[in-house]
N, C-alpha and C positions, 0 to 999 in steps of 0.2 A: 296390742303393745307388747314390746319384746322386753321382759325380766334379765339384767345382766346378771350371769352368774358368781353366787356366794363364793369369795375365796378364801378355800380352806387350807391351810398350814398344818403340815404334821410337824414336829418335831423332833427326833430321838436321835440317842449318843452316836451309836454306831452303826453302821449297816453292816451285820457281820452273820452268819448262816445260822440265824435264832427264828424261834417262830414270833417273837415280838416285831422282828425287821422284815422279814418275812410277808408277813400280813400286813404291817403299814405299805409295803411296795404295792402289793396285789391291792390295796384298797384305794390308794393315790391312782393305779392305773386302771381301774375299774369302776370310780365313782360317775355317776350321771354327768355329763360336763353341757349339757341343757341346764344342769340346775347348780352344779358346781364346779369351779377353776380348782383343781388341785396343787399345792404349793409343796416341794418337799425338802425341809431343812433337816440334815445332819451336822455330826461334830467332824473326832479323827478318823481318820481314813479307816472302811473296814470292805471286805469282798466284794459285798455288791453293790457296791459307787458306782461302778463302771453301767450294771445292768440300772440303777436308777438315772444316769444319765442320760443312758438310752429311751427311755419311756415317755412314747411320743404324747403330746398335751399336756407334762407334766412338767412342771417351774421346778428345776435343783438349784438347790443353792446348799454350800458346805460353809463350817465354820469352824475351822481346824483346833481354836483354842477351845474347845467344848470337849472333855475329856471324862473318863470314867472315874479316874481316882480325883479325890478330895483333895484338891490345891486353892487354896484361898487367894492369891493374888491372881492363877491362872483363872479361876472360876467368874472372877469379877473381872476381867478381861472378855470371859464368852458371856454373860452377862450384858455387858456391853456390847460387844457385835450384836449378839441377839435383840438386844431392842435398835439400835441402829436399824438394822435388816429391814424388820416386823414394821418400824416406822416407814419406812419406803416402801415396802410392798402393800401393806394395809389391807388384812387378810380381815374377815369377817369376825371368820373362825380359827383359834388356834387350839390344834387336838396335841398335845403329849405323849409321850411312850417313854418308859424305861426310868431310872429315878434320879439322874443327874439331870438328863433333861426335862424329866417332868417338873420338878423345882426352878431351872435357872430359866425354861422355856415359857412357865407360868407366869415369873417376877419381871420376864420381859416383857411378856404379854400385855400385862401390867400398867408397865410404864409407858410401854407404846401408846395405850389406851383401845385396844381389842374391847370389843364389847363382848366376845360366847370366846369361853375360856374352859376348853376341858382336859381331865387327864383320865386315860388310860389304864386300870391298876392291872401290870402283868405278873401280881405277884407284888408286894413293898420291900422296896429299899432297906426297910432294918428288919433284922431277926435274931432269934435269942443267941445265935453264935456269938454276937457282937458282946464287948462290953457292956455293962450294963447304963452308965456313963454316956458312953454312943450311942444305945441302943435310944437313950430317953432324949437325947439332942436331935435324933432324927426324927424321933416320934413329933417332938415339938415344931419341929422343923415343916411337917408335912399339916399342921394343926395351923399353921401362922398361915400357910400358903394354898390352904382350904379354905380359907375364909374369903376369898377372891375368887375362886373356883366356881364359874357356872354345873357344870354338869362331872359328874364321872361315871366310867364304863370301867365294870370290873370284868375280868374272865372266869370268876367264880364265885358262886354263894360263897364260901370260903371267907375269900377276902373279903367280899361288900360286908359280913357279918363281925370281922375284924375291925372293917373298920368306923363301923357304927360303935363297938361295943371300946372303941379307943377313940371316941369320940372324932373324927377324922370329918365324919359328914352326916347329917341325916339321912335317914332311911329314904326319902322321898327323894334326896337328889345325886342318887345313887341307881344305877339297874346294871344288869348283867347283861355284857353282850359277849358272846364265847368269843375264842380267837380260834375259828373255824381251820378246815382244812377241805380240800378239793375230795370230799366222800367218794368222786363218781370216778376220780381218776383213780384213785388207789384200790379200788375195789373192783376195776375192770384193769386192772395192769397183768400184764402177760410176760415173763420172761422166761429166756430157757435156763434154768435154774442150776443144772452142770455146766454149761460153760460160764455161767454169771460166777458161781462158787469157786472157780479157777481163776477167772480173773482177778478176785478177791484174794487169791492165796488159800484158799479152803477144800480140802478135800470133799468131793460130792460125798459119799456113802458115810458121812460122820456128822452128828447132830449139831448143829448151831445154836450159839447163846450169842447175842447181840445187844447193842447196846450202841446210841447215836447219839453225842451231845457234846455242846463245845469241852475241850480240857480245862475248866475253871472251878474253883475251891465249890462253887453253888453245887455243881452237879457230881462232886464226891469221884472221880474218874479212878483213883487208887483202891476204893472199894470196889468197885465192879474187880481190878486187877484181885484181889483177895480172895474175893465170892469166886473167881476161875480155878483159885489153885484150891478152893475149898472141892469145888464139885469135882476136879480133875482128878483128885485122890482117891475119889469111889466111884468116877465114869470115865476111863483114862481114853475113849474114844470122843470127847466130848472137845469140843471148838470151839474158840471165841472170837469177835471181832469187836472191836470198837472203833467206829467213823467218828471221826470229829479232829480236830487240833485247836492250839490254846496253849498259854503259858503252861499247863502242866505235863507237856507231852514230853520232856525231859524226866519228868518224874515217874511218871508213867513205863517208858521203855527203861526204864532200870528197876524199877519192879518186878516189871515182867520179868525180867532178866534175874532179880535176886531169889524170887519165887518159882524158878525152872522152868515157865511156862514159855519158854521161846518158840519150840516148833508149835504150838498150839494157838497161838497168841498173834491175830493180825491186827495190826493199828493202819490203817486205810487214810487218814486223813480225812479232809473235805471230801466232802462229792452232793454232786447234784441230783444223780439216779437213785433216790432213797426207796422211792416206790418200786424199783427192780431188786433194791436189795434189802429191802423186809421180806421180799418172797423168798430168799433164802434162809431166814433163822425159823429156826424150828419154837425157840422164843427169844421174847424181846423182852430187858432187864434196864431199869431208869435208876439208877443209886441217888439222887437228888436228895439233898438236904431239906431244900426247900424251893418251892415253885409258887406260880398263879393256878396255874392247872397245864399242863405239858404237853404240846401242839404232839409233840410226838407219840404218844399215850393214840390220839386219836388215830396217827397214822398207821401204828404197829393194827390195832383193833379192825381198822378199816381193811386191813391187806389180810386180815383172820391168822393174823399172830397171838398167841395170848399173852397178858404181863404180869411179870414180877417186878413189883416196884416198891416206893415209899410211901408211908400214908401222909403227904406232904399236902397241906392247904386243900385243892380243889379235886386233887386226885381221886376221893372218892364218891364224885360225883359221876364217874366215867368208868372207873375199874370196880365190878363188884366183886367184894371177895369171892373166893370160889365158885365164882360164874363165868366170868371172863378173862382171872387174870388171880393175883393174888398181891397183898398189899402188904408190908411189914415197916415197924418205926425207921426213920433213920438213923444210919451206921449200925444195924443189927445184918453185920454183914453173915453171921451161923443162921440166921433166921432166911436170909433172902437164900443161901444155897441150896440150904434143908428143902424151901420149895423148887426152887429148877430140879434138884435132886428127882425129888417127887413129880414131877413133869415129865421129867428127860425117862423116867422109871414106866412112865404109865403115859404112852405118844399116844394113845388112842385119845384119853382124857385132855391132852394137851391139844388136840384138834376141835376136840368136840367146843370146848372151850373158846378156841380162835373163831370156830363158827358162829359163834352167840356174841361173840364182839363186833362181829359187823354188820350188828343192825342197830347203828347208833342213830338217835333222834336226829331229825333236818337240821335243829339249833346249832349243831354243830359242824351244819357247812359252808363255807368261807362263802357262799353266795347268800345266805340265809344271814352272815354278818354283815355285808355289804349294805342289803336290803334295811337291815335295823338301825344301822348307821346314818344313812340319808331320811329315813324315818323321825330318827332323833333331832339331826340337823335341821331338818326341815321343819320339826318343829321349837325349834331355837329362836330359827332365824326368826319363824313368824312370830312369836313372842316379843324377839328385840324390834320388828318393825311395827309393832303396837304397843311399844313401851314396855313390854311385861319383863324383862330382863334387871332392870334398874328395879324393879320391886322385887322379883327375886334377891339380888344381892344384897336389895336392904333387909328383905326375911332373913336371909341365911348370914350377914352378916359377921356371926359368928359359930364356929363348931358346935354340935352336940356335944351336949352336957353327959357326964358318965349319970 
């Protein structure tokens, strides 16, 4: 007898060149479709729509009023598509990513009557930047909408520990699944590294500092610009690039510009060939505020770059200090140059370094996430088809108690 396949729903805001969007595409287009129908809703329009449209087997559907920032009549608008949707396609399973969606896609879930309800944690929605006021409204916010939640997949001890100890979920229904990356491509990637660095705008025979991340307030993009004219005063052959774009790329090229770094200073935009161009920085630098644990961390490491970054959430579960990489607080932009300084000072140490970075554990390859995924699912589903689902939700019921 033939089993029709469990149909799974992702959810998330934007499909825009993050590793949260990233990995839900690679995972819709790659799950078992013997054992699962992959489903894939987003919100407003972001890069790669176009490439999830394309992805043959896989269900798109968009819902344009599903938006990032906090609009109350517009959110109960997507809200409403959202269970509308979810009720017509009557998915088994709905998985979550990101934090607008993971809230309005859960309370849809919800209403539709979804029986396996998970989210994603890439990293939580509130952080101490916020208000303090906001900070505890979202806290609650995520404590209301856990209480519904069959399962979560964090991307770091980090967060799963945050969010037991903020009562969010018990420990038992909670595990860690990384948010993997393709180890085998990046660490077999070949390019010719002068004409790559021209293309770029980079002069080959001058050291690379780099840095790849959308232009948004999370990932600090004006620090990296500070940390360039910090090291450029004591290594004035020393280059920077920054790939990415995002509301702060206005703010960004005038920086550069106020801090004289123009001929040194390439801002590349998007791009796709990330793996051809980490083989150009000599290192790789993350200013990030705060993260889940940073897809790009594993990519720099994998290509035997080594990092300077933040000690942000999951981050030092992957960068050992002076093993692989080096770590410092956020916005300690004298601290993060001090070390490129000392890098760019001593390339032997900075090689030897990238070498030891690329021998990261399997957990963290996007096929070893895929495998854990349908793992989980699989045993969800057969849970809810023996009942054991409904007794779940009655245990868990409500959050950990602090």
């Amino acid at each position: 007898m033939t089993t029709t396949p469990a149909a799974v729903a992702h959810i998330i805001t934007k499909l825009e060149l993050g590793g949260a969007q990233q990995n839900t595409l690679f995972t819709v287009a790659h799950l078992n479709t013997a054992r699962f129908r992959p489903l894939l809703i987003t919100g407003e329009p972001g890069l790669l729509d176009q490439e999830a449209r394309a992805l043959s087997g896989v269900e798109f559907h968009q819902v344009p009023s599903l938006k990032r920032p906090i609009r109350p009549i517009a959110d109960l608008r997507a809200l409403l598509a959202l269970t509308l949707l979810l009720r017509r396609l009557r998915p088994l399973i709905v998985h979550t990513h990101s934090s607008k969606a993971g809230i309005l896609g859960r309370w849809a879930a919800r209403r539709a009557g979804v029986p396996i309800i998970i989210h994603s944690i890439h990293g939580f929605g509130f952080t101490r930047y916020q208000h303090p006021l906001v900070r505890r409204a979202l806290i609650e916010l995520e404590r209301r909408t856990s209480r519904f939640t069959t399962r979560f997949f964090a991307v770091s001890e980090a967060n799963r520990r945050l969010g037991i100890e903020l009562g969010l979920f018990p420990a038992d229904r909670c595990t860690v699944i990384r948010s993997g990356v393709d180890l085998h491509a990046f660490r077999r990637a070949r390019v010719d590294t002068v004409a790559k660095k021209r293309e770029l705008g980079l002069e080959p025979g001058r050291p690379v500092v780099g840095m790849i991340a959308p232009l948004k307030p999370q990932k600090a993009p004006l620090d990296f610009v500070r940390l360039a004219a910090l090291v450029h005063r004591s290594k004035l052959d020393a280059q920077f690039v920054l790939v990415g774009d995002g509301e702060l790329r206005g703010a960004v090229e005038a920086e550069v510009e106020r801090v004289g770094l123009a001929g040194s200073f390439k801002l590349t935009g998007w791009r796709r060939d990330i793996a051809e161009v980490l083989r150009c920085f000599d290192l790789f630098v993350l200013t990030s505020l705060w993260e889940g644990l940073p897809r790009v961390y594993l990519e720099a490491l994998a290509s035997g770059v080594p990092v300077v970054g933040t000690r942000v959430d999951g981050a030092a579960e992957v960068i050992r200090d002076g093993v692989n990489g080096y770590l410092v607080e956020p916005g300690d932009v004298r601290g993060m140059a001090d070390r490129v300084l000392e890098l760019l000072a001593h390339p032997d140490v900075a090689v030897r370094m990238g070498q030891k970075g690329e021998s990261l554990p399997q957990e963290f390859d996007i096929r070893d996430m895929i495998r854990r995924l349908e793992r989980e699912y699989d045993r969800l589903v057969g849970d809810q088809k023996q009942g054991d689902i409904v007794s779940v939700a009655s245990r868990y019921g409500t959050p950990a108690q602090n």
